[in-house]
C-alpha positions in Angstrom: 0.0 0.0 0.0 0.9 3.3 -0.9 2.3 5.6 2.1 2.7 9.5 2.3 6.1 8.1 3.4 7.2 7.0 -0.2 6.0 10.0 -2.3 7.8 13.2 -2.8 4.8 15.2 -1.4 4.5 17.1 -4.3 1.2 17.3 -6.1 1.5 17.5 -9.8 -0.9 20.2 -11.8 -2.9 18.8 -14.9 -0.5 18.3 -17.4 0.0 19.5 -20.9 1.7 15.9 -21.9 1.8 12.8 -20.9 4.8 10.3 -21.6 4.7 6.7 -20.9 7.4 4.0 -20.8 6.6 1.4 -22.8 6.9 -1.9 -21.0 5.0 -2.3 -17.9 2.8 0.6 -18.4 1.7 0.5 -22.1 2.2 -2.9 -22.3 2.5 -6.3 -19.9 4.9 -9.2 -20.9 5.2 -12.9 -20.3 8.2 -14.3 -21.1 8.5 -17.3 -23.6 9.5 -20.6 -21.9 12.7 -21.7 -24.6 12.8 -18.7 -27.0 16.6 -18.7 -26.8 16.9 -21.9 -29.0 14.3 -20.6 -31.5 16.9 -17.7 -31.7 19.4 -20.0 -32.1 17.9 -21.5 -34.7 17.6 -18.1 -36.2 21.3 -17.5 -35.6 22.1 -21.1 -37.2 20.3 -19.4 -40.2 21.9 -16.2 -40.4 25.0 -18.5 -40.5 24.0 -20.7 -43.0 23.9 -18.3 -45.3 26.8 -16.0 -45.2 28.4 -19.2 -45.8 29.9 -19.7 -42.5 30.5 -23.5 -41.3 31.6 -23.4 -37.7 32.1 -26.8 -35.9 32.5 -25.2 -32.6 29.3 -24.0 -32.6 26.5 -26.6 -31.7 23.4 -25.4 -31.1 23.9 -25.8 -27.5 26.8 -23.5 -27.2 24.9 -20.4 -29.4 22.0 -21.1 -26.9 24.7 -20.7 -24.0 26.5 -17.6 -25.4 22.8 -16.0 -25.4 21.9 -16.4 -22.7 24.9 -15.5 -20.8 24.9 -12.5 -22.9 21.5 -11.5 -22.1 22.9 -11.8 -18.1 25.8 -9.8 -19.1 23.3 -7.0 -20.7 20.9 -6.6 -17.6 24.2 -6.3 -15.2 25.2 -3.6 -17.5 21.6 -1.8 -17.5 22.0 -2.0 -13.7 24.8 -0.1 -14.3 24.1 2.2 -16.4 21.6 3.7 -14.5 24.3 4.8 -11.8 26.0 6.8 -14.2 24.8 10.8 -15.1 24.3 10.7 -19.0 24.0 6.9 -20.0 24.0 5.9 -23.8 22.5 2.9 -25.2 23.9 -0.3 -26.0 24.2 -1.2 -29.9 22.9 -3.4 -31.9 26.9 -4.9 -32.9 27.9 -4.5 -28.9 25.1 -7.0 -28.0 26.0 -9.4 -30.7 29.7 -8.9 -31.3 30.3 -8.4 -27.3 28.1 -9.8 -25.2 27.1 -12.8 -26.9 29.8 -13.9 -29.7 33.0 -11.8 -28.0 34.6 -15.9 -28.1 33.2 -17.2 -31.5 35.7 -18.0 -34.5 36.1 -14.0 -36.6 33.2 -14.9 -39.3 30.6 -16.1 -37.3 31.2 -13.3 -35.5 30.9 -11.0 -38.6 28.0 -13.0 -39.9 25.9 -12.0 -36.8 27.3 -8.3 -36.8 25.7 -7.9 -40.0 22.9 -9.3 -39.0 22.2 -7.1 -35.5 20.0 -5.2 -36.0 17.7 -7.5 -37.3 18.6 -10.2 -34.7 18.0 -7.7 -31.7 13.9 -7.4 -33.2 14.0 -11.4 -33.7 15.0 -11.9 -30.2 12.3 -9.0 -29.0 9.6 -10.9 -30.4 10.7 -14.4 -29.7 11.3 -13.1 -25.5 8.1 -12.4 -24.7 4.4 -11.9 -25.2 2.5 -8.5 -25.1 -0.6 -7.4 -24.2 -1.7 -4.0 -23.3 -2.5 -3.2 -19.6 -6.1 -2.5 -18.7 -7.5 0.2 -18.9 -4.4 1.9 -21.7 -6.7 2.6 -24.1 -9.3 4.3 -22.2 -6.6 6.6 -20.7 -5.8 7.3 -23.9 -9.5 8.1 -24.9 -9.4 10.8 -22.2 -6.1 12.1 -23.2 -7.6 12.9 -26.7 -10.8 13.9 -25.5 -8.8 16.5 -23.1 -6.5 17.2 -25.8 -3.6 16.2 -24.1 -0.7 14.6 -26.1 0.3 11.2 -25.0 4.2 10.0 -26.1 6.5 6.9 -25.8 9.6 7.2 -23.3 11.7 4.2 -23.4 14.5 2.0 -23.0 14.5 -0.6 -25.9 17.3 -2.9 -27.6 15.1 -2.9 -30.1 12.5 -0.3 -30.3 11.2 -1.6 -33.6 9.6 -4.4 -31.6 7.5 -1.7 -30.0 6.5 -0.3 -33.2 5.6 -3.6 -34.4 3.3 -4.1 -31.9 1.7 -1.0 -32.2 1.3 -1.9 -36.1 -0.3 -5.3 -34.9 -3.1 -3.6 -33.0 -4.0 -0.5 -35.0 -2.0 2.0 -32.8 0.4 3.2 -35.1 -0.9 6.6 -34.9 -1.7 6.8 -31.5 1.0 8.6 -30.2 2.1 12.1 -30.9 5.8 11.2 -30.3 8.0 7.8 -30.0 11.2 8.1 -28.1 13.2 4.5 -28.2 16.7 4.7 -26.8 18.2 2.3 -29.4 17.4 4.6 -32.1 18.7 7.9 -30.1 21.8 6.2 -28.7 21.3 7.3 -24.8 19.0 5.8 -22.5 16.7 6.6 -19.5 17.9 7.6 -16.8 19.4 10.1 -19.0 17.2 13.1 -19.1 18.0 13.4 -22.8 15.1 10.8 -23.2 12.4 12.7 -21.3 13.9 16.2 -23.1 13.5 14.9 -26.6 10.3 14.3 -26.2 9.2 17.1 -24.5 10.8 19.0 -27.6 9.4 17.4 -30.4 5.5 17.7 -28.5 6.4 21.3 -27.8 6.4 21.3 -24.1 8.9 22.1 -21.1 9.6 19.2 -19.2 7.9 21.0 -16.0 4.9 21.1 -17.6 4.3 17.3 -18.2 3.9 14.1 -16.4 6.5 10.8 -16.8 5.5 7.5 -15.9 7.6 4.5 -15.4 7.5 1.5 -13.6 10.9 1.4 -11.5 12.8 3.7 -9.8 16.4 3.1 -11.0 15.6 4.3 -15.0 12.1 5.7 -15.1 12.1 7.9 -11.5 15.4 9.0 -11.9 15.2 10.0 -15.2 11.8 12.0 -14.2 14.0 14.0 -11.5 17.2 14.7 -13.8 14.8 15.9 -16.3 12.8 18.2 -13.8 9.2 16.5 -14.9 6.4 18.0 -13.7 4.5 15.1 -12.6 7.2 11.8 -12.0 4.6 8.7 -11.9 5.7 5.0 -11.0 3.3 2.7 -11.9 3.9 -1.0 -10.4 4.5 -3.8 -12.5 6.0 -7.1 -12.2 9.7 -6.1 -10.8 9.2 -2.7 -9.8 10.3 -3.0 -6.6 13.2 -5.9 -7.0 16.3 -2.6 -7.2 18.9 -3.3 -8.3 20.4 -0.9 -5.1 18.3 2.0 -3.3 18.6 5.4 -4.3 16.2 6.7 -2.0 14.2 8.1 -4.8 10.0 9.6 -4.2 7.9 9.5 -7.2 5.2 12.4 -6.8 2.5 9.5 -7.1 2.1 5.4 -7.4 0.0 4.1 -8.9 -1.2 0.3 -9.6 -3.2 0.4 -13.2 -3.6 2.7 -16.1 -6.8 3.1 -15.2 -5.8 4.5 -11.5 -3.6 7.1 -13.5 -7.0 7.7 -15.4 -8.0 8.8 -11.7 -4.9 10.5 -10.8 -5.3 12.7 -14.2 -8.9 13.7 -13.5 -8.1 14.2 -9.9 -5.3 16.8 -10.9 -7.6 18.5 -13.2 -10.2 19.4 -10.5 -7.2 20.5 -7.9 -8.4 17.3 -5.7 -4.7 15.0 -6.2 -4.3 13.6 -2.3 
């Protein structure tokens, strides 16, 4: 339960945006029990046919190498997010680094020329997507109120976001989509929040963030002086990776109980 104890105390005015992380507010996800050896087979593929015959690597050890490489990615997020101005990882530092640093030179090169692609296979293959309840009724009341609604987030592969969006008619839904694989820094960099706020026409101060942990999503809504800095729970939001001590102005458990916090703030009645 919420406490007066966790939130900054500050009691955010109607906003003239609204920016939402992606996954865990926009969307849930459930991961996919085995996707790494359907990527492998994809890898096996990508391979195949640049001509590339490597003993070494079964279809057990490419399995390995990703996921030891996607352990090696979220200890470097974790990091990241103690640092002032983070940029993102690439496409060719995942695959070239993290995953195939050991592999013989042209599998290795085979991959890298594959990233970016590979980074949107793996996306989709991870996990499942569905949209959190009561998203697109917020989203009803942000048109209806005129309010412009934009995407703020982290993403290896942003693409898979925009896929998603394709899948269910949303393309067009948001005024503005920020992913940090396509503007090389990453939340909590304030750049993320800024951008947006630039391309919508707004100061910072005068919209609302929301995230779902405190690490990337709060932070960033500080460093960028946000107006209104939201957390909305979802599944890991409060497994830190270390405490930083951090208030968001208000929790919340839903999209629709940000619908209430937003109609709240426009009749001055936010608790």
């Amino acid at each position: 339960m919420t406490t007066a104890k966790q939130l900054s105390g500050k009691r955010p005015a109607f906003p003239r945006a609204l920016l939402l992380d992606f996954g865990g507010v926009i969307v849930e996800t459930t991961r996919i029990v085995d996707w790494e050896d359907r990527l492998a087979e994809k890898v096996e593929t990508v391979l195949d046919r640049a001509g590339v015959r490597v003993a070494l690597l079964s279809r057990q050890r490419i399995v390995a190498d990703i996921r030891a490489g996607c352990i090696a990615d979220s200890h470097w997020k974790n990091a990241m997010s103690r640092t002032l101005s983070p940029p993102e990882l690439t496409y060719g530092q995942f695959w070239g680094e993290f995953v195939g640093a050991d592999w013989p030179a042209d599998a290795r090169e085979a991959v890298l020329a594959e990233a970016r692609e590979l980074c949107r296979r793996m996306g989709h293959l991870r996990s499942d997507r569905k949209l959190r309840d009561g998203m697109r009724e917020l989203l009803d009341r942000c048109d209806a109120a005129s309010i412009p609604v934009g995407i703020v987030s982290n993403a290896l592969s942003g693409q898979v976001h925009l896929d998603f969006l394709h899948d269910i008619g949303w393309t067009g839904r948001f005024a503005v989509k920020i992913h940090s694989d396509e503007v090389k820094v990453r939340k909590p960099n304030p750049e993320m929040i800024w951008l947006a706020c630039r391309e919508i026409g707004v100061d910072a101060g005068d919209a609302w963030y929301v995230g779902d942990n405190f690490d990337r999503d709060v932070l960033c809504g500080v460093r960028a002086g946000i107006g209104g800095n939201i957390l909305m729970e979802a599944k890991g939001t409060y497994d830190m990776p270390y405490d930083l001590g951090l208030k968001p102005d208000a929790i919340v458990a839903t999209p629709r109980h940000l619908l209430a916090l937003l109609e709240q703030s426009q009749t001055g009645k936010v608790a």
